[in-house]
C-alpha positions in Angstrom: 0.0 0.0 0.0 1.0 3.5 -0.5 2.1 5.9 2.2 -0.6 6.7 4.5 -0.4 10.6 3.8 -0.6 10.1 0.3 -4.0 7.4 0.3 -5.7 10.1 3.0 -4.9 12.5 0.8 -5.8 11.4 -2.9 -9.3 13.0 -4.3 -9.7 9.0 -6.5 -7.9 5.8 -6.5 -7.4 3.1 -8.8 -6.6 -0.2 -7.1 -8.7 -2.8 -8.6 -10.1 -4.0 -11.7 -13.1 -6.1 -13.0 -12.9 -8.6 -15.4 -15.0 -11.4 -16.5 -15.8 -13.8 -19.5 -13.0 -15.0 -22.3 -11.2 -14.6 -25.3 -12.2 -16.0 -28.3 -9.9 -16.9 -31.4 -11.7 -14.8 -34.6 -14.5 -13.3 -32.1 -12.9 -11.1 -29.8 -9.4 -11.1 -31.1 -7.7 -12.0 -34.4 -4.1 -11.8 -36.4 -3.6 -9.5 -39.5 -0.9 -10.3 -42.0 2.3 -7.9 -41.5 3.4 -6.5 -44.8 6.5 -7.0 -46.4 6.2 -4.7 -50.0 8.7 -1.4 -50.7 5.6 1.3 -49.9 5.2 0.0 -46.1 7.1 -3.0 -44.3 5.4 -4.0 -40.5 5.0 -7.3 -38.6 2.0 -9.0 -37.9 -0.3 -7.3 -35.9 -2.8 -8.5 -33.6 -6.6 -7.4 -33.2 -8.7 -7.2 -30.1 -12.5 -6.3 -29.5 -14.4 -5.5 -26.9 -11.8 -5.0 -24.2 -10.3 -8.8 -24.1 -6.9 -9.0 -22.5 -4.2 -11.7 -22.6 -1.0 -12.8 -23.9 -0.7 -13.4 -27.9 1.7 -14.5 -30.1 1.7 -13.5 -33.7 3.6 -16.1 -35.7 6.1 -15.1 -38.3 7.0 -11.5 -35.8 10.0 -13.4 -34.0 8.7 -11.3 -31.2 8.4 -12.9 -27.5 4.4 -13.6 -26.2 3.1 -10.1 -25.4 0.4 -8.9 -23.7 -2.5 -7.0 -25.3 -4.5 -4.4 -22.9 -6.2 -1.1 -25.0 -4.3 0.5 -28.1 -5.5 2.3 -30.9 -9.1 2.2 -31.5 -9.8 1.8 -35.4 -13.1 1.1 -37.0 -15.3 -1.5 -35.3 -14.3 -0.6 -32.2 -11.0 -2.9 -32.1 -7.7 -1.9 -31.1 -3.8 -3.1 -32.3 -1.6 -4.3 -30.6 2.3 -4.6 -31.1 4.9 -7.1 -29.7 6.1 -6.4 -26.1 3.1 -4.2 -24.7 3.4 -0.8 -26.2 4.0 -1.8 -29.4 8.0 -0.5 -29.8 10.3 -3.4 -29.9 9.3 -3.7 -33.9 11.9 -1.6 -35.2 14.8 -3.2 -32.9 13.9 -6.6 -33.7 11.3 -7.4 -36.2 13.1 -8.2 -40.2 11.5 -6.0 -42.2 9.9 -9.0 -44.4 8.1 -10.5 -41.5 4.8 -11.9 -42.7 2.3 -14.2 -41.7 -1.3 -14.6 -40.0 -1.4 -17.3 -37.8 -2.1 -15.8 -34.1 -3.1 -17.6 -31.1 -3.1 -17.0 -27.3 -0.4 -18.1 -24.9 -2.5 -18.4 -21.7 -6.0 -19.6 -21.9 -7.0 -17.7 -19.2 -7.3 -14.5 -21.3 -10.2 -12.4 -20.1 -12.1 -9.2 -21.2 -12.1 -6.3 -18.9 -15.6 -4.6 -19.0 -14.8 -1.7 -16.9 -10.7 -1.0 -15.7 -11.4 2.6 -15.0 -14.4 1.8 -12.3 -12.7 3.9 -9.7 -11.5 6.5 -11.4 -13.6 10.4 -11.5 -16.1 10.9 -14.1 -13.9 13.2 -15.8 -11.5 10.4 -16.3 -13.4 7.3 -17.9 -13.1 8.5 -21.3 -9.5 7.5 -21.4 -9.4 4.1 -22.9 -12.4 4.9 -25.0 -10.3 7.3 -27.1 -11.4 9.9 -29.3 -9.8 10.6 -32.7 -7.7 13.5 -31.5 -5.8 11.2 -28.7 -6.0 8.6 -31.0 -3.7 10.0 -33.5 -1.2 11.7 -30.8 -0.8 7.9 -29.2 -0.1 6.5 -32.9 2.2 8.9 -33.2 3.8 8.6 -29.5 4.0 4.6 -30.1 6.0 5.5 -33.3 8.1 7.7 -31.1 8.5 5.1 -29.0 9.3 2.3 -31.7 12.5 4.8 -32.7 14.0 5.5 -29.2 13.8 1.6 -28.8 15.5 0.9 -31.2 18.2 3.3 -30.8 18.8 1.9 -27.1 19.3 -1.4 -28.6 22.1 -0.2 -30.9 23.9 2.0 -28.8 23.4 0.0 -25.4 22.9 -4.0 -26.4 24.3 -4.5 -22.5 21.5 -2.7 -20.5 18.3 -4.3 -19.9 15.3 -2.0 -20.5 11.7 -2.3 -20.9 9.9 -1.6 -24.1 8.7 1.6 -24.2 8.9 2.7 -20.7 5.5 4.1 -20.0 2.1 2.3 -18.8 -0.6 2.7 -21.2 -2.5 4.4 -18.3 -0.1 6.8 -17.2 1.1 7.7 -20.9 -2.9 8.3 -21.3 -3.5 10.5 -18.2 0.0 12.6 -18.6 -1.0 13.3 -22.3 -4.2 14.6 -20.8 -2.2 16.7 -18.4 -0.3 18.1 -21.4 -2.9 19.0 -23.3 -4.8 20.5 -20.6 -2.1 23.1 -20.2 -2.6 24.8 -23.3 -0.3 26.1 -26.7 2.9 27.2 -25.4 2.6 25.1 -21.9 6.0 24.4 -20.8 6.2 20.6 -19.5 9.8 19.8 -16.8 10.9 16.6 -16.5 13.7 15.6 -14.0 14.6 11.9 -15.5 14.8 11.9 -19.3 16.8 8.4 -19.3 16.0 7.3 -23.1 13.5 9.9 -24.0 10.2 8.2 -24.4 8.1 10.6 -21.9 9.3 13.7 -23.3 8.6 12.4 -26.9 5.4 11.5 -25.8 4.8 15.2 -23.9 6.2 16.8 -27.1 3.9 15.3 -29.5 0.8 16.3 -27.3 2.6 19.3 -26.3 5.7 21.4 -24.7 9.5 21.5 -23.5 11.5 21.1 -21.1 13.5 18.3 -19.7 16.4 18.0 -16.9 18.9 14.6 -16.8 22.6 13.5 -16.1 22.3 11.7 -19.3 24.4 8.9 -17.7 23.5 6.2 -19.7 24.7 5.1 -23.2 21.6 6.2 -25.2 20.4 9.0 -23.3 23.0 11.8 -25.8 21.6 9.9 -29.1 18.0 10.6 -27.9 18.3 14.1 -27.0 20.0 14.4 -30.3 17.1 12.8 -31.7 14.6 14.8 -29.5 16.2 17.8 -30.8 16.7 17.6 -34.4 12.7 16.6 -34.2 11.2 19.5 -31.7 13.9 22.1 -32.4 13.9 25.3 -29.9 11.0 23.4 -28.2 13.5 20.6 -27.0 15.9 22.3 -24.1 18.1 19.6 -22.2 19.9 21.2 -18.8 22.5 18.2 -18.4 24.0 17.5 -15.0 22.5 16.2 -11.5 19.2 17.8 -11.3 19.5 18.9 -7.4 21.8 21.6 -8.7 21.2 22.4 -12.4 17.4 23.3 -11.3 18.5 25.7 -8.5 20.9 27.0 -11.2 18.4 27.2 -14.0 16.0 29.5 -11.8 18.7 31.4 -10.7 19.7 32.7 -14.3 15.6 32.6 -15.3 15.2 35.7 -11.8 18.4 37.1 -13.2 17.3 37.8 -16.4 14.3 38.9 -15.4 16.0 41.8 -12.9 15.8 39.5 -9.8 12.2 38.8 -9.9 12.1 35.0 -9.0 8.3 35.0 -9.9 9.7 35.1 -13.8 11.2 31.8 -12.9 8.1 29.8 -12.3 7.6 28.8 -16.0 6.5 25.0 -15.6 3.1 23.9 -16.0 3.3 20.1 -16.0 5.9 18.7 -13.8 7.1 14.6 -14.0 9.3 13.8 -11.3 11.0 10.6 -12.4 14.9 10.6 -11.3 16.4 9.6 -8.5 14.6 6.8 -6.9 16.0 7.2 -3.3 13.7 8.9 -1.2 15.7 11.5 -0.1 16.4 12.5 -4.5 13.2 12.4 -5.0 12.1 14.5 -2.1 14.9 16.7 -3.3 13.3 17.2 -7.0 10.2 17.8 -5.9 11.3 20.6 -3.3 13.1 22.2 -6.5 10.4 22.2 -9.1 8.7 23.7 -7.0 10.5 26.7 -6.9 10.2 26.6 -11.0 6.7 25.6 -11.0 3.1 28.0 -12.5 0.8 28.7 -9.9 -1.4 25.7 -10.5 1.1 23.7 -11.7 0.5 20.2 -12.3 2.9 17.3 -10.6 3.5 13.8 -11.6 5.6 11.5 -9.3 6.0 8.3 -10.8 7.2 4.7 -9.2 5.0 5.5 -5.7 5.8 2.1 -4.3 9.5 2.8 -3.6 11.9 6.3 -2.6 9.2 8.6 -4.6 6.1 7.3 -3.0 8.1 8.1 0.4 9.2 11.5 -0.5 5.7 12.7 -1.9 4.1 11.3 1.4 6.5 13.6 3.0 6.1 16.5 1.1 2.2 16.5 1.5 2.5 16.0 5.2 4.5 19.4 4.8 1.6 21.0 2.7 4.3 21.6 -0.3 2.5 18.9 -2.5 -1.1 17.8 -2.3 -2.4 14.5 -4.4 -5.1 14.6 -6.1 -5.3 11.0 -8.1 -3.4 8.1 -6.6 -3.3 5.1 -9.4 -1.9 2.0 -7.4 0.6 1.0 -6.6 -0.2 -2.1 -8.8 1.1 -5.7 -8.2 3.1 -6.6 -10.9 1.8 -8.4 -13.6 -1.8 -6.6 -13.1 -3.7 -5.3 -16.1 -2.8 -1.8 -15.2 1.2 -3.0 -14.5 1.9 -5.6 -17.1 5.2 -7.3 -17.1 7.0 -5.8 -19.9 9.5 -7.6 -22.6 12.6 -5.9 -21.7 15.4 -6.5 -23.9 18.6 -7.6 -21.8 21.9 -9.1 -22.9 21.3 -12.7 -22.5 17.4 -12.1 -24.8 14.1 -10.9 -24.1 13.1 -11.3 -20.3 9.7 -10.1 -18.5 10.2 -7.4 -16.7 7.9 -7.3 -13.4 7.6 -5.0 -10.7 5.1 -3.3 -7.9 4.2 -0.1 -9.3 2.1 3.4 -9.4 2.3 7.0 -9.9 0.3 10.2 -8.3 -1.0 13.2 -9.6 -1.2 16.3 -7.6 -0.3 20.2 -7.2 1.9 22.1 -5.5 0.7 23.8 -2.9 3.5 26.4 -2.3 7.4 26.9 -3.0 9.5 25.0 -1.1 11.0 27.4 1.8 14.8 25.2 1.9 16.8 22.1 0.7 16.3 18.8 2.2 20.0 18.3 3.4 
């Protein structure tokens, strides 16, 4: 369970889900042929109606069994799905003449999920029911995704990572958040590891992004990221508990002094250090850079980040206002994840959950 300051204070929850009945081969899901000519190459893909959920295997993708929850909604009301959840790990590891139509399930005990959203405010069940506008920016964030993927692969073949990154339900609500904001919103995120969130905030949206860039991809996708978004793509590099403290201090100082002109963020995603004491650290930052009313993500609430946001709400910095898990692992919301690792594709499964809130004021010091 989540910290007890962060369940008292959460406005919803999501903590459960409700499924019943089954799968059915040519009924409720069914395999389409990948293509293979000069004008468009992609693997198999596989189709799904009316909410069933399972692992499938499309024959002929040399992709690992992957799981299928919502994707794109075409005509008919079905949705696609890709290899490896979220649909990225095409690029990296599909040959482009992959063909065939043979699809079955892996697991008999596939299920449809009438209602996953049950618990969630009004305002929110429209998510997996997705309209044409969030359609397209989710085709497009997947094909994002597909391309980071496989750069990570290239550049890093002895990391293990998992596909993609993001939870369908997260990437849904956080493109919400970004659109919310408006034209010119400016979106901060500490954490920009391979890039997929702030592709994924860029296509629905705005800027900004802080990391050390440690790893081996994490230069090749900003590089990426920029050449893409331009003058809308800023990268501060460095540890983010002193290049956001910097940052502000040149945004007052060009502004006269006026630290006000520093609060430029509007969507925050705290997803860096993991330790509770980074995490609280972040968070105490942004908010020195963050609008009035400025939305804040914190993602991975089971572990450090879960701890610090508990902390900082006790404190009245942070409030939450929509707690999502955490999830065990392997639930419908927290799929295990094809993660590709040195020794071949493994599942990648762990306890798992993010919160939405606001900042409720700037924070007066440094955790030291």
């Amino acid at each position: 369970m989540p910290p007890a300051a962060i369940r008292g204070a959460a406005a919803c929850t999501l903590h459960h889900d409700r499924t019943h009945g089954r799968c059915v081969a040519g009924v409720t899901f069914g395999c389409e042929p990948g293509r293979s000519d000069a004008a468009l190459r992609q693997p198999p893909r596989v189709w799904v109606a009316g909410g069933c959920r399972g692992y499938f295997n499309a024959t002929g993708s040399r992709e690992p069994p992957f799981r299928c929850p919502f994707r794109k909604t075409t005509g008919g009301g079905r949705v696609y799905c890709g290899p490896n959840d979220e649909a990225t790990l095409a690029l990296a590891t599909s040959p482009p003449h992959a063909t065939g139509g043979l699809c079955r399930t892996l697991r008999p005990k596939a299920v449809y999920d009438g209602s996953p959203y049950s618990s969630v405010p009004e305002n929110l069940t429209s998510i997996p029911h997705e309209k044409e506008a969030l359609a397209a920016v989710l085709a497009a964030v997947q094909s994002w995704f597909a391309r980071l993927d496989s750069l990570m692969v290239t550049l890093a073949p002895n990391y293990t990572f998992a596909a993609g990154y993001i939870r369908p339900l997260q990437l849904r609500r956080m493109i919400a958040l970004a659109q919310t904001a408006g034209s010119g919103a400016t979106y901060c995120e500490i954490g920009l590891n391979g890039g997929h969130s702030a592709a994924a905030m860029l296509v629905a949206n705005p800027r900004l992004a802080f990391d050390l860039l440690a790893l081996p991809y994490s230069r090749a996708a900003v590089d990426t990221l920029r050449r893409a978004f331009g003058h809308r793509f800023v990268v501060h590099e460095g540890d983010s508990t002193r290049q956001v403290p910097a940052w502000r201090a040149r945004l007052a100082a060009a502004a006269g002094g006026d630290v006000a002109a520093a609060r430029v963020c509007d969507v925050v995603f705290v997803d860096g250090d993991h330790r509770w004491r980074g995490a609280m650290q972040d968070i105490e930052h942004t908010s020195a850079v963050a609008a009035p009313g400025a939305a804040l993500v914190v993602d991975d609430i089971a572990v450090g980040p879960g701890r610090a946001l508990s902390a900082t709400t006790r404190r009245n910095l942070t409030r939450v206002d929509e707690l999502y898990g955490p999830f065990s692992a392997g639930s419908s919301h927290n799929p295990c994840r094809g993660a590709l690792a040195p020794r071949g594709v493994q599942q990648q499964c762990n306890r798992w959950g993010f919160a939405v809130g606001r900042f409720q004021q700037e924070s007066s010091g440094v955790l030291r």
